[in-house]
Every structure is written in C-alpha cells, then in structure tokens.
N, C-alpha and C positions, 0 to 999 in steps of 0.2 A: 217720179212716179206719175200715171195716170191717172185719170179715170174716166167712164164714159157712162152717158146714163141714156136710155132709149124710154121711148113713151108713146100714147097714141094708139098702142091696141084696144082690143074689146072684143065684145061678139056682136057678128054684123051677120046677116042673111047672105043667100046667095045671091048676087051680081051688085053688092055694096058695094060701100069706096071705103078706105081708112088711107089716112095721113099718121105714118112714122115720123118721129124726131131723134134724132141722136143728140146729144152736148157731149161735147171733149173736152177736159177740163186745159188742155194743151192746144198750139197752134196745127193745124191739118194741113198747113198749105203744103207740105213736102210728102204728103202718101197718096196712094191711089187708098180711095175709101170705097165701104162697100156695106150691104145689107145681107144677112146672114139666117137661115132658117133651121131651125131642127125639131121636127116630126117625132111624134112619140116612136120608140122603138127605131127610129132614124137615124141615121149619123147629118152632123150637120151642114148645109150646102149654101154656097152662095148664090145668089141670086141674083144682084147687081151691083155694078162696081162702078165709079168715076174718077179719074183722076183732075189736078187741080184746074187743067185746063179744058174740062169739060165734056170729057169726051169719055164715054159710056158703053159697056155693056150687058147683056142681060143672060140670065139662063132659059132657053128655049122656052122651060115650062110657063114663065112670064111675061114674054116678048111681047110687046103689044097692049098687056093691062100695068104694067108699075113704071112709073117714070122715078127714076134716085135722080135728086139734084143734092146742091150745098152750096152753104156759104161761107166760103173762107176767113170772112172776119168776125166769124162768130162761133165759129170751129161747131159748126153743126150742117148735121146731113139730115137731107128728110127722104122719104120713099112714101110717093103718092101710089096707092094700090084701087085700080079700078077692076070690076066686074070679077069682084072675089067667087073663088069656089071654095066649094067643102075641103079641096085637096091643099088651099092654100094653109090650112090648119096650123100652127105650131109656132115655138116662141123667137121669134122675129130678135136679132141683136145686128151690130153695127160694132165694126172694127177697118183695122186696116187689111190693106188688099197685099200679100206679096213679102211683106218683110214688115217684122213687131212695131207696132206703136210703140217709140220711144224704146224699146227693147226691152217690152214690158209681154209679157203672156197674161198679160189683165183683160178677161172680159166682163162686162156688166150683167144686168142680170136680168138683160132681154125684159122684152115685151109682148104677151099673149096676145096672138090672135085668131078667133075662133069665127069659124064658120059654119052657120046652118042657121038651118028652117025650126 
C-alpha cells in the first residue's frame, strides 16, 4: 500500500508564488511523477510531470511560471508556482505519471489553492 500526502497550499493573490510538497510513503525512483489539478466543475488535469532523471514537462497553461522538481531520497516532489492567476484555482494533488503507484488507485487528498484579490 501507499500513501501520499501534498501540502503548501493557501490563498495567495494574483502574481504570488506558492511551494507544493508531496511525501510518498514508498520509493519514487522508478515512476515519472507529476502534479495534478482539479477546478471546480473540472475534470482533473495534469500539469507537470518528471521523471527520475529529470527531465520535465509542463501543461501549456503553466509553461514558464511552475517549475516540479524532487528528490528521490526522500520520495518527495515539490512544485514551485510563480506568478499565480485567478485561473490557477483548485485542489492541486501529486501522483504517478502513466502507470499506478505501486498498483495502487490511491490518491491523497490534495492541496487547496486559491487565488485572488
């Protein structure tokens, strides 16, 4: 079994920064991991993904303000978020990218992040 826990949300203004953390309670080094968003009334989308050697991508809509790293020996992922908008809104979770952690359909229970004035 799993588990994963995300943290580091809150309500920030427009063009704030917020730092995501994930914890795994398992080793990461064998998945591509990723950060995950869902919008009220939204289905939920990924955002950015790394696999263990570092290499990244992003969903258009964040290209340029989120950087995902991690650290393999610590089985945690973080997602630096610069110059937040209103549309960045919603509860932010962290999972595997592609194929189940562990072959687990466990997710945590996210992390709120709100944006405005």
């Amino acid at each position: 079994q799993v588990q994963v826990a995300e943290s580091g949300g809150g309500l920030v203004q427009p063009g704030g920064s917020l730092r995501l953390s994930c914890t795994v309670s398992r080793s990461i080094f064998n998945y591509v991991m990723g950060w995950y968003r869902q919008a009220p009334g939204k289905q939920r989308e990924l955002v950015a993904a790394m696999d263990s050697g570092g290499r990244s991508n992003y969903a258009d809509s964040v290209k340029g303000r989120f950087t995902i790293s991690r650290a393999n020996a610590k089985s945690t992922v973080y997602l630096q978020m610069n110059n937040l908008k209103p549309e960045d809104t919603a509860v932010y979770y962290c999972n595997s990218v592609g194929r189940a952690l562990y072959g687990s359909d466990y997710w945590g229970q996210g992390t709120q992040v709100t944006v405005s004035s």
